[in-house]
Each structure stands twice: as C-alpha cells, then as structure tokens.
N, CA, C and O atoms as CSV, one atom per row, in Angstrom:
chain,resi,resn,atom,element,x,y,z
A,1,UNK,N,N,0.843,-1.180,0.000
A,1,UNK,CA,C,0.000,0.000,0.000
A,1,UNK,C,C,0.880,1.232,0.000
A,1,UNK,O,O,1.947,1.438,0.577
A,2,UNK,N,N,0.260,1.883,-0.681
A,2,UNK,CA,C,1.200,3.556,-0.648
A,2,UNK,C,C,0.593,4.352,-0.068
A,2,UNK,O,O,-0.629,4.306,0.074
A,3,UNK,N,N,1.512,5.443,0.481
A,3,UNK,CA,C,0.854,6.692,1.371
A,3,UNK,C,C,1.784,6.956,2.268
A,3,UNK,O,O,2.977,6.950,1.962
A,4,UNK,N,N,1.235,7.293,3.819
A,4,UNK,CA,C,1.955,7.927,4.368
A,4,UNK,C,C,1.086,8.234,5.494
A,4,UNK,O,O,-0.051,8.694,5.389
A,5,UNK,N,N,1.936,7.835,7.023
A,5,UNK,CA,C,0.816,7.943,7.907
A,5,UNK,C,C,0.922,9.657,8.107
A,5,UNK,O,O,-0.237,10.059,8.207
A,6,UNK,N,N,1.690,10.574,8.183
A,6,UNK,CA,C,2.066,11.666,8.544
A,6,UNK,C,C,0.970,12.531,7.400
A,6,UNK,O,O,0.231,11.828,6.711
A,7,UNK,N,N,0.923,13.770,7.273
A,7,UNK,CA,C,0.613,14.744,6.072
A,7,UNK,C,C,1.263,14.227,5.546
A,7,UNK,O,O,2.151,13.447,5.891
A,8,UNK,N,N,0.671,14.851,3.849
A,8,UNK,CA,C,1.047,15.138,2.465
A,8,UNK,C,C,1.830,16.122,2.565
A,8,UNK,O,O,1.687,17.170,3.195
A,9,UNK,N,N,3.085,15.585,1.610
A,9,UNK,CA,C,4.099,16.314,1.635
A,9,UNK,C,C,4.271,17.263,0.032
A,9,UNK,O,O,4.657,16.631,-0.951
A,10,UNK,N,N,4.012,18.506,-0.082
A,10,UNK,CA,C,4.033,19.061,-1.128
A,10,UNK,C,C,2.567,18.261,-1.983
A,10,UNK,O,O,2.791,17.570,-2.976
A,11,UNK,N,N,1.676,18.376,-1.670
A,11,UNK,CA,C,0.481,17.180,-2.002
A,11,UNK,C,C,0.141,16.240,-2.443
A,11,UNK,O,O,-0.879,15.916,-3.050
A,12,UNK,N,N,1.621,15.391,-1.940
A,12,UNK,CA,C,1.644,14.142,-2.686
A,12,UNK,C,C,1.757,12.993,-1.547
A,12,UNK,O,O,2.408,13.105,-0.508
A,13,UNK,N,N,0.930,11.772,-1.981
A,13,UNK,CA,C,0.305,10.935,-0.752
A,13,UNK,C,C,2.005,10.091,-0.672
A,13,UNK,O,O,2.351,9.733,0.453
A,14,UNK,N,N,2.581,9.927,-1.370
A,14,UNK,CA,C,4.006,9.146,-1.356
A,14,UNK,C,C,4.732,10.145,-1.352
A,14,UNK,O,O,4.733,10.665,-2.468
A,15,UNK,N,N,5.601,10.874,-0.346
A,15,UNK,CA,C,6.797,11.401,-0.049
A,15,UNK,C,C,7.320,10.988,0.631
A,15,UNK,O,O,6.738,10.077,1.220
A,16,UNK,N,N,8.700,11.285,1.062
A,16,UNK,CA,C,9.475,10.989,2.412
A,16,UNK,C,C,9.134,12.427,2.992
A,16,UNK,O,O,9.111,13.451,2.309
A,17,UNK,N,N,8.867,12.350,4.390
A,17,UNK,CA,C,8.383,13.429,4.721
A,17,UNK,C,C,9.914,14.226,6.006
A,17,UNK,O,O,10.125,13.846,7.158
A,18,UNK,N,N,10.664,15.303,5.263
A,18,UNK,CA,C,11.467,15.609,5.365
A,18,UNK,C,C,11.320,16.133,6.864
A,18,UNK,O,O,10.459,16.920,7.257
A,19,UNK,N,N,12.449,15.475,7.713
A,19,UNK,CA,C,12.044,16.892,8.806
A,19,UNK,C,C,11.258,16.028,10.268
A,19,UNK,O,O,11.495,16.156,11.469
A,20,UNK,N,N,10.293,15.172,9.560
A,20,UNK,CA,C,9.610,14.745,10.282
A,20,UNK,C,C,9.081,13.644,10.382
A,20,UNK,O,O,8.063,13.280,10.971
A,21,UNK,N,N,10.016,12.977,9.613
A,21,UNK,CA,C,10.006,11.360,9.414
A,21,UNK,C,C,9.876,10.147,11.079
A,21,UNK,O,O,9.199,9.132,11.245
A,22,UNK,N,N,10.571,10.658,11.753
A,22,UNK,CA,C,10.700,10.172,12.582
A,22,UNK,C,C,9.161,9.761,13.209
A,22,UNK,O,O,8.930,8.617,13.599
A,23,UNK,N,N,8.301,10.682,13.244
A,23,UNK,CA,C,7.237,10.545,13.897
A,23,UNK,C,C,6.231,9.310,13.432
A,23,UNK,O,O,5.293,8.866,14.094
A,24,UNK,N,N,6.780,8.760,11.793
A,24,UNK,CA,C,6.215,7.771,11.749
A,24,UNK,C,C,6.122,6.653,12.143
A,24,UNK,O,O,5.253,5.820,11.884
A,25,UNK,N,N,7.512,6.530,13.153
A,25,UNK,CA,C,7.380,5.181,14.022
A,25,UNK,C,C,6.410,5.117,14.925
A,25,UNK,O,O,5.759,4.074,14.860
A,26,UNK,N,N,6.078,5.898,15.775
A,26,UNK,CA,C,5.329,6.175,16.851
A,26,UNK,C,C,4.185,5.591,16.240
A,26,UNK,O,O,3.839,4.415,16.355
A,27,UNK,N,N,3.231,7.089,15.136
A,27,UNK,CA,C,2.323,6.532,14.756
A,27,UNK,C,C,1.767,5.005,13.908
A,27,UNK,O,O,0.596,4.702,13.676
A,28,UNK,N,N,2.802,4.344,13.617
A,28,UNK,CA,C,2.602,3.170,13.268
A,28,UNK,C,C,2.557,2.219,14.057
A,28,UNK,O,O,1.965,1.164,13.825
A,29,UNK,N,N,3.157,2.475,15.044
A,29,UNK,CA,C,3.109,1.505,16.194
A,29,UNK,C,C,1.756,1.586,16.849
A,29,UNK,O,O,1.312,0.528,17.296
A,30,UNK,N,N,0.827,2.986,17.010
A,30,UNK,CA,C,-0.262,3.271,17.802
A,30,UNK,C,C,-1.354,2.751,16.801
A,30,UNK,O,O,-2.494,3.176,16.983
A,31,UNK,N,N,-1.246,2.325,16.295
A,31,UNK,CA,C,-2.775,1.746,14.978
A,31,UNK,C,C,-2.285,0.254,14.739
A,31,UNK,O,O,-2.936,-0.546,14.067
A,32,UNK,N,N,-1.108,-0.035,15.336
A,32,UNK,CA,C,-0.738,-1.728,15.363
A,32,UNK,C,C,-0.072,-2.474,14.020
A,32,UNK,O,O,-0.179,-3.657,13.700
A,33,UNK,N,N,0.749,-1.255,13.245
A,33,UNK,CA,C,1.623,-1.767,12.320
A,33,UNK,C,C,2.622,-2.382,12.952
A,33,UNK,O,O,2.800,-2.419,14.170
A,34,UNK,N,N,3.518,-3.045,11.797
A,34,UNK,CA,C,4.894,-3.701,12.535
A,34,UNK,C,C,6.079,-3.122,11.629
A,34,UNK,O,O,7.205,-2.984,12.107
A,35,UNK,N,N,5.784,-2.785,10.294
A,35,UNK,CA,C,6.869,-2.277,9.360
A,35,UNK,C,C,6.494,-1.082,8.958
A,35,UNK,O,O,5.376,-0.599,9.137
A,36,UNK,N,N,7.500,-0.518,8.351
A,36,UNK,CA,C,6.654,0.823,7.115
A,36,UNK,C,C,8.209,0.465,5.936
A,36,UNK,O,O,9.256,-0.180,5.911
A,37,UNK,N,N,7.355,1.451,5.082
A,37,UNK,CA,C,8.566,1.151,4.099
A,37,UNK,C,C,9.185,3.011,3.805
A,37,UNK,O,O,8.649,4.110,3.949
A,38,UNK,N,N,10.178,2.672,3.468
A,38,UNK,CA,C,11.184,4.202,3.622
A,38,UNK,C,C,11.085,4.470,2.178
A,38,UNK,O,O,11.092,3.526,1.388
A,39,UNK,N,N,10.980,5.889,1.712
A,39,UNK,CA,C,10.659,6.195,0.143
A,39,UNK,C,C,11.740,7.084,-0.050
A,39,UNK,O,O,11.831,7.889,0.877
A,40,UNK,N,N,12.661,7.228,-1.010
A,40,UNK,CA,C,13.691,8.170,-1.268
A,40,UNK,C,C,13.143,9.316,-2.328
A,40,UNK,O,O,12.762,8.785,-3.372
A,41,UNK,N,N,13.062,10.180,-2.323
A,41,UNK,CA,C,12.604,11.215,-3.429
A,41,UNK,C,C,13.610,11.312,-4.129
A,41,UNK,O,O,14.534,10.503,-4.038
A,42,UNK,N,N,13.615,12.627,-5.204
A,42,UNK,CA,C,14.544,13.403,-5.676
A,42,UNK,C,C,15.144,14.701,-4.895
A,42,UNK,O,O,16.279,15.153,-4.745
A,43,UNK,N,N,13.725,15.120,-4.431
A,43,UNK,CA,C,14.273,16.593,-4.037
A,43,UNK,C,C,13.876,16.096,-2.727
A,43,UNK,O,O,13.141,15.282,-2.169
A,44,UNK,N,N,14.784,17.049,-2.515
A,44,UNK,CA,C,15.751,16.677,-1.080
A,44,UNK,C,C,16.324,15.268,-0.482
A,44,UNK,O,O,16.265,15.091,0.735
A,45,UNK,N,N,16.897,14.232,-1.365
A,45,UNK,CA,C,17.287,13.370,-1.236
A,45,UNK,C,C,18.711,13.286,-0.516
A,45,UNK,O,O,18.791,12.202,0.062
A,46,UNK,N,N,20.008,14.159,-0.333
A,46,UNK,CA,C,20.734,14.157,0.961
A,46,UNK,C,C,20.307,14.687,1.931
A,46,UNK,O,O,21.049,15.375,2.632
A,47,UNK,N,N,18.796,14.474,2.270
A,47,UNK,CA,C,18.430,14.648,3.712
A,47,UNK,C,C,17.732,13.473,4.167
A,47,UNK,O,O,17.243,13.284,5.281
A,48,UNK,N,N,17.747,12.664,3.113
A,48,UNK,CA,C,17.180,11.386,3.449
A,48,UNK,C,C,18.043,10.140,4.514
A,48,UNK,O,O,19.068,9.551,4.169
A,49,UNK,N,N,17.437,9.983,5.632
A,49,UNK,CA,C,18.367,9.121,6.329
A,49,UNK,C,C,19.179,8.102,5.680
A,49,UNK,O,O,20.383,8.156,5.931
A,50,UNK,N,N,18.779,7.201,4.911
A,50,UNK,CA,C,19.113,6.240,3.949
A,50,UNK,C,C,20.277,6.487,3.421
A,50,UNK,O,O,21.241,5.726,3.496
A,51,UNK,N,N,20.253,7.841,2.711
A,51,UNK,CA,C,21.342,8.206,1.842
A,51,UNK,C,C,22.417,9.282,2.530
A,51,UNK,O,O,23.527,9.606,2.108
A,52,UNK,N,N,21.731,9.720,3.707
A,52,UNK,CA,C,23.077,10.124,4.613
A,52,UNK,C,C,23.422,9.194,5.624
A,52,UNK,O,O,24.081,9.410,6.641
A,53,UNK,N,N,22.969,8.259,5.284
A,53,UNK,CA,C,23.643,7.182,6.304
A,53,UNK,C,C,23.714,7.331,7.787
A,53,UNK,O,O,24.751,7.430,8.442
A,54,UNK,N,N,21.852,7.336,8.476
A,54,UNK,CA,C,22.170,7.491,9.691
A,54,UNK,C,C,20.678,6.659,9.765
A,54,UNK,O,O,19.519,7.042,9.923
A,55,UNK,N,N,21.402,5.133,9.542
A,55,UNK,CA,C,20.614,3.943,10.395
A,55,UNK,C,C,20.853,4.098,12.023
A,55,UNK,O,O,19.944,3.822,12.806
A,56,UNK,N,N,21.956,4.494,12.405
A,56,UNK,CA,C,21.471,4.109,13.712
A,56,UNK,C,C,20.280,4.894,13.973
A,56,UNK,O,O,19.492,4.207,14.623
A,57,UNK,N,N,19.811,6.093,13.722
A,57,UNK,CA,C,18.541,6.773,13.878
A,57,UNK,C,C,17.285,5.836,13.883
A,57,UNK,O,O,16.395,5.842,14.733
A,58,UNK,N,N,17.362,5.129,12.918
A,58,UNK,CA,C,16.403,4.466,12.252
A,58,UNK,C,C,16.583,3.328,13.150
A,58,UNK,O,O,15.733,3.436,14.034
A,59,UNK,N,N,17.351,2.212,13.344
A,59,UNK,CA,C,17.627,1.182,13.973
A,59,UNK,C,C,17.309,1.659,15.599
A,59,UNK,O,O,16.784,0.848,16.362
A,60,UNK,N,N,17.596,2.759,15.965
A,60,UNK,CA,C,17.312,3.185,17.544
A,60,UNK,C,C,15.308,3.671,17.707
A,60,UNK,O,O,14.641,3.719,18.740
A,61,UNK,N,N,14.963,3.889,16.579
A,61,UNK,CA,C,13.314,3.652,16.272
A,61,UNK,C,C,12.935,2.539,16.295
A,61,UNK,O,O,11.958,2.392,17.029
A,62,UNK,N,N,13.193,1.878,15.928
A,62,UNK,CA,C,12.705,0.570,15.332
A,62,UNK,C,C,12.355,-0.611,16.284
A,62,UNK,O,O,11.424,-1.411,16.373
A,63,UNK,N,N,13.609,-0.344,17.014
A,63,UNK,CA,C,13.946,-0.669,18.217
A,63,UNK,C,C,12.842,-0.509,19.581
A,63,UNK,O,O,12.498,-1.453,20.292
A,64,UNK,N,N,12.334,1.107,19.764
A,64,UNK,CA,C,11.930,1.820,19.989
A,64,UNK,C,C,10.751,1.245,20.357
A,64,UNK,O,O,10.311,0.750,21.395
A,65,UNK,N,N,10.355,1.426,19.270
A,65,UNK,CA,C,9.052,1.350,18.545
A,65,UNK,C,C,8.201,-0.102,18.344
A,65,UNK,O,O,6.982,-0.273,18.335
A,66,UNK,N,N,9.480,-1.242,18.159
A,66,UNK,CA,C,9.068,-2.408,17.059
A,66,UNK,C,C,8.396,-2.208,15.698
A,66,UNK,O,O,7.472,-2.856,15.205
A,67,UNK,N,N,9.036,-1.216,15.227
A,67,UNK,CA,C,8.341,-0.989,14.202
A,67,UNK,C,C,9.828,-0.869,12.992
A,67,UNK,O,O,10.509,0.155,12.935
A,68,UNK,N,N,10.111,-2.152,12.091
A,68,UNK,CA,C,10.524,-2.696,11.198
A,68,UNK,C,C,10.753,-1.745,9.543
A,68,UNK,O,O,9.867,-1.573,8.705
A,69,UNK,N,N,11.813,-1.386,9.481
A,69,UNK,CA,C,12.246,-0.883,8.198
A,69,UNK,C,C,12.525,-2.050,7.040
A,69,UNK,O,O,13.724,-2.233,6.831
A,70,UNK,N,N,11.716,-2.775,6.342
A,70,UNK,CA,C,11.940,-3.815,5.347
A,70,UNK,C,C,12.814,-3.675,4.161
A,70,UNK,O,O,13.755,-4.388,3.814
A,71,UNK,N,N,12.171,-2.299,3.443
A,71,UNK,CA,C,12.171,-2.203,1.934
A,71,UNK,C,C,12.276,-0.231,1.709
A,71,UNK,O,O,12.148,0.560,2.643
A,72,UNK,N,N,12.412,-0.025,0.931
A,72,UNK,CA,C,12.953,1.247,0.375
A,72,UNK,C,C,12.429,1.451,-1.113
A,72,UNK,O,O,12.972,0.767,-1.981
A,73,UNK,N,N,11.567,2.204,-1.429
A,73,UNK,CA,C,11.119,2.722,-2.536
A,73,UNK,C,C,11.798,4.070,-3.118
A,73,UNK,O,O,11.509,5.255,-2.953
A,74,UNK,N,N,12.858,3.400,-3.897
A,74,UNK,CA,C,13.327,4.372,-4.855
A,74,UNK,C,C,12.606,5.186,-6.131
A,74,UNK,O,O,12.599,4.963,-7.341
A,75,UNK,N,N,11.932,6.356,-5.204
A,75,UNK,CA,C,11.329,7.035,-6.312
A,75,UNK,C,C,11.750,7.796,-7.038
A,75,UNK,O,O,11.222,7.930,-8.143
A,76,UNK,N,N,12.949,8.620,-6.621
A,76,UNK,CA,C,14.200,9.189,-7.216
A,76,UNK,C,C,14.088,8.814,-8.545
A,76,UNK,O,O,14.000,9.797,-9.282
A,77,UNK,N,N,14.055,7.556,-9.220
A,77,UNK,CA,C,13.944,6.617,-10.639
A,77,UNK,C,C,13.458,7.389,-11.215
A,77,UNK,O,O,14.152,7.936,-12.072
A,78,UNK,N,N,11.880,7.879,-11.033
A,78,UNK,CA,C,10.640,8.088,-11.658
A,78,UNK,C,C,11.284,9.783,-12.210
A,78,UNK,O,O,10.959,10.388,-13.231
A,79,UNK,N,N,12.065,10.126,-11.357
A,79,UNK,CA,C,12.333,11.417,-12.295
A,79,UNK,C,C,13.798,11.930,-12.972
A,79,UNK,O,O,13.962,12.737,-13.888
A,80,UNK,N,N,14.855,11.137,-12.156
A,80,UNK,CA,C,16.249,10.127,-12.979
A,80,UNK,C,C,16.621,9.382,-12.997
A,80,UNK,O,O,17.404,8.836,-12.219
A,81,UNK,N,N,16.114,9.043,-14.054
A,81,UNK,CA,C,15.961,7.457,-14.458
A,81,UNK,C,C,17.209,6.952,-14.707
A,81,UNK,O,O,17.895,7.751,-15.345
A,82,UNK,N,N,17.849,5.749,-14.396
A,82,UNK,CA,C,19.312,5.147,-14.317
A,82,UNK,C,C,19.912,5.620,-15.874
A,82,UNK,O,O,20.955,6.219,-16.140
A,83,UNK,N,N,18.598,4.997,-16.982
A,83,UNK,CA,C,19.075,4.880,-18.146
A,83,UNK,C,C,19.398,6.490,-18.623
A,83,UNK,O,O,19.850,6.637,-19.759
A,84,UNK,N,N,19.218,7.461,-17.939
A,84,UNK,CA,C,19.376,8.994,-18.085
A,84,UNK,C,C,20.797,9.392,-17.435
A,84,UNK,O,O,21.790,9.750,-18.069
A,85,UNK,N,N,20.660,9.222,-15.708
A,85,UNK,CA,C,21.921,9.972,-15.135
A,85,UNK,C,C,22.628,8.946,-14.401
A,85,UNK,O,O,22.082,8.172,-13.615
A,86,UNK,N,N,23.173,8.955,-14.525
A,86,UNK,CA,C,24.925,8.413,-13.740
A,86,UNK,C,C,24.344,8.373,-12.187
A,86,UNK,O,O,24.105,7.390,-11.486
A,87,UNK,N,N,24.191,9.891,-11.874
A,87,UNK,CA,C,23.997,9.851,-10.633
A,87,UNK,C,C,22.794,8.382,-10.132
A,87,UNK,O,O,23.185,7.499,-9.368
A,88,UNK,N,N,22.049,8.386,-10.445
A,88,UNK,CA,C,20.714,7.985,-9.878
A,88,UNK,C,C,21.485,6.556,-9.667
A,88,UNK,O,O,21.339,5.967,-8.596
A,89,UNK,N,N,22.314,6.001,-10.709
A,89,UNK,CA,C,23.101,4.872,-10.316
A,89,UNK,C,C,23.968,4.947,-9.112
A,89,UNK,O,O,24.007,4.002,-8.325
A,90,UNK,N,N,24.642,5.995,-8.939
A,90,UNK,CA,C,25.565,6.441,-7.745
A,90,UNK,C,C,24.813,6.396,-6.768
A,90,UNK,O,O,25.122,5.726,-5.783
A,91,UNK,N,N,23.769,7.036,-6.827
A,91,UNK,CA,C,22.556,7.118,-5.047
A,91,UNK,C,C,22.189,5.151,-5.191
A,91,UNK,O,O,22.100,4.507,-4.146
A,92,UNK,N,N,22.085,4.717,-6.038
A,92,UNK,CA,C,21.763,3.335,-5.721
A,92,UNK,C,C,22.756,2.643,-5.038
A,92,UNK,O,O,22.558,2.047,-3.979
A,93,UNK,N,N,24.014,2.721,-5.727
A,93,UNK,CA,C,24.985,1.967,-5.268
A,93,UNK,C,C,25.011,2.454,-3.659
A,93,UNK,O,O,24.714,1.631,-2.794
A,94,UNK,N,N,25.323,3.624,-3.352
A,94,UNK,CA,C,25.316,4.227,-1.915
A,94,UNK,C,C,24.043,3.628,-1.183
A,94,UNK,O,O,24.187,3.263,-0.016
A,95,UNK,N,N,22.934,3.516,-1.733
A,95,UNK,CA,C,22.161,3.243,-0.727
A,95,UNK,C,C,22.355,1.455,-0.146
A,95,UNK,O,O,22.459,1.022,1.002
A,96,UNK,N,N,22.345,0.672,-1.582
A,96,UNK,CA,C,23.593,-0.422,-1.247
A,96,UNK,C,C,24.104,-0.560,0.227
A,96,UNK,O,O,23.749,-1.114,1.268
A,97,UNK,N,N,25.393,0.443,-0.348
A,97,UNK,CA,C,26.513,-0.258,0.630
A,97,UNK,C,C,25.971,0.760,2.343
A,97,UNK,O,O,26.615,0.374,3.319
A,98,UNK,N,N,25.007,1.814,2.624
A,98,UNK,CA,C,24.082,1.816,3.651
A,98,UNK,C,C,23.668,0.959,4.583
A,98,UNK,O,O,23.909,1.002,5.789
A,99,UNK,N,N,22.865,-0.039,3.826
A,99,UNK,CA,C,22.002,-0.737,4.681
A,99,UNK,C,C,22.461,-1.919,4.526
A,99,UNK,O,O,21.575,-2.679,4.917
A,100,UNK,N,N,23.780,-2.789,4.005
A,100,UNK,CA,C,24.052,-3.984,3.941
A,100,UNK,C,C,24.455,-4.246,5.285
A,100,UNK,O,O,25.126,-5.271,5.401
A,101,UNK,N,N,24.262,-3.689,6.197
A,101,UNK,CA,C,23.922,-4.605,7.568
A,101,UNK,C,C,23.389,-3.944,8.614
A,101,UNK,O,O,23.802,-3.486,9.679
A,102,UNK,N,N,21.621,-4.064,7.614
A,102,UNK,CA,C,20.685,-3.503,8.457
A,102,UNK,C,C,19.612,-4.544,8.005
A,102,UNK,O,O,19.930,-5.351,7.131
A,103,UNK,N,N,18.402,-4.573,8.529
A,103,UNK,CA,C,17.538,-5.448,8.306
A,103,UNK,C,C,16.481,-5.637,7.155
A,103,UNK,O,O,15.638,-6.496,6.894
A,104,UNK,N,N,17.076,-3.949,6.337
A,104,UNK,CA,C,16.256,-3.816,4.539
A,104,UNK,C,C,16.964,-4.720,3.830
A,104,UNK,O,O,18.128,-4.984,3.530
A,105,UNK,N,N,15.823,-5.116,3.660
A,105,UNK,CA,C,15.997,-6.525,2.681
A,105,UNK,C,C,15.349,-5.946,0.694
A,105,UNK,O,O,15.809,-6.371,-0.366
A,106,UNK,N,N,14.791,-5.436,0.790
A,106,UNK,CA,C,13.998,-4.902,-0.239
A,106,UNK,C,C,13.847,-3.721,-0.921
A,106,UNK,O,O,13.054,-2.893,-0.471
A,107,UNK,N,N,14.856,-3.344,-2.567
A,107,UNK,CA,C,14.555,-2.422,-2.475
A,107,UNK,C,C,13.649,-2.294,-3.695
A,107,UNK,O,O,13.801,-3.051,-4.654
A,108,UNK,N,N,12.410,-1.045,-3.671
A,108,UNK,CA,C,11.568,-1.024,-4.931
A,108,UNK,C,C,12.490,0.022,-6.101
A,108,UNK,O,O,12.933,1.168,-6.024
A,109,UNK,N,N,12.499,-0.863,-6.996
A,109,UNK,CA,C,12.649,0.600,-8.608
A,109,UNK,C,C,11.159,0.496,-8.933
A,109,UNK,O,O,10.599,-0.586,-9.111
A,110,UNK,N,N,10.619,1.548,-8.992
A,110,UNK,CA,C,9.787,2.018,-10.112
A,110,UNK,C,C,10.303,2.113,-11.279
A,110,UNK,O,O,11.315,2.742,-11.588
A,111,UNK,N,N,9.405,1.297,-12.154
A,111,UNK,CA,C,9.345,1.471,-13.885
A,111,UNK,C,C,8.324,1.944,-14.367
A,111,UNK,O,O,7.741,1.422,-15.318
A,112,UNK,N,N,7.989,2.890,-13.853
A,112,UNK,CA,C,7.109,3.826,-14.860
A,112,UNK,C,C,7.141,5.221,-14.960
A,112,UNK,O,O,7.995,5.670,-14.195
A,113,UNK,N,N,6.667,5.923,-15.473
A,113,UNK,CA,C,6.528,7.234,-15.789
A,113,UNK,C,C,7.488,7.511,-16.897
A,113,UNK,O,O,7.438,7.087,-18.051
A,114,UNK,N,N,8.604,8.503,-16.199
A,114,UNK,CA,C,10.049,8.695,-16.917
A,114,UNK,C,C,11.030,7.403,-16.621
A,114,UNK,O,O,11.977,7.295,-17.400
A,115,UNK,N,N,10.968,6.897,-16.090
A,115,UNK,CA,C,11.544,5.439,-15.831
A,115,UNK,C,C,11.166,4.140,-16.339
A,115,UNK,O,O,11.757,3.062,-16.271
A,116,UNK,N,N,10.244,4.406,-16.777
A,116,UNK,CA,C,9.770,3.215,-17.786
A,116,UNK,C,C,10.781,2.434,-18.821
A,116,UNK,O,O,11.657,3.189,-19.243
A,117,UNK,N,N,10.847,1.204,-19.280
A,117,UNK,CA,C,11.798,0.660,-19.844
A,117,UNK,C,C,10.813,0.441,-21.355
A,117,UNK,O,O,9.619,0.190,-21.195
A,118,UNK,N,N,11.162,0.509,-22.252
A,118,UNK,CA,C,10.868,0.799,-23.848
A,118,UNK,C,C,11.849,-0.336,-24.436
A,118,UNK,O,O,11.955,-0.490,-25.653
C-alpha cells in the first residue's frame, strides 16, 4: 500500500516526509503496524536518512518502537531514471553499501513514468 501515515508532503500521498520522518514510528506503532517502508525522493534526497547514512537513527526507532524498516522505494527513478543519469546509479549503489547490515531486505525501482523501460 502507498501513502503515508504523517501529512502530504508538497500534495503528494508518497513522499518521504522531510524533517519529520521520525514521527512515523510512533504513529505506526499506535494503529498496530509492525513495518513501514522508507521512500527516497529526488528533491531533497541528501536529507534522506538512507542516503546520509544514519541507520542508527532508524535502527534506535525501530527498536523503539518495534516498528521494522523492510524495503525502500526508490522514487528518485521516476524522475532520474538510471538509463538517463549516472547519478541515480551512484545514489543506488550508496544506498547499497548503507544498509548492507541492516535489516532492509527490499529495495523497490519504479518502472514507470520517466523510468519506464521501452
């Protein structure tokens, strides 16, 4: 499922919600989730925990909380697309070597929009 327990961020139901991410452990835990999944944007993507590399944040929630970081939705794709910029490959690889010993097991590419494969 997509969304977002927090507000819409810039009015979109899938953002990472900058700033104030954190609060989604709490609230997921109080309605009786066990995971959420972490979404990387474009804009503002080195503020994204993931890609500045501050699991322990995340791992000290989780913890917290019991509330489980699985998977990572790279939406970043949808607007530079690998087959376009270098970079978008570079934020992949980084997010990679991030979480290879953390408990994300899963990460999503989107193939559609501008990312679509032809």
């Amino acid at each position: 499922m997509q969304g977002r327990l927090l507000p819409k961020i810039d009015n979109k139901y899938q953002a990472h919600p900058i700033g104030i991410w954190e609060k989604e452990f709490m609230l997921a835990k109080k309605i009786g989730l066990n995971c959420i999944e972490f979404i990387i944007d474009l804009e503002g993507i080195e503020k994204n925990p993931i890609i500045a590399n501050n699991l322990s944040k995340i791992n000290s929630l989780s913890k917290k909380t019991n509330i489980e970081v699985y998977s990572i939705c790279m939406d970043f794709l949808m607007e530079a697309p690998i087959v376009k910029y270098k970079s978008s490959v570079n934020y992949i690889y980084k997010i990679i070597e991030n979480i290879k010993n953390s408990k994300i097991k899963y990460l999503n590419l989107p193939c559609v929009d501008n990312s679509k494969f032809r």
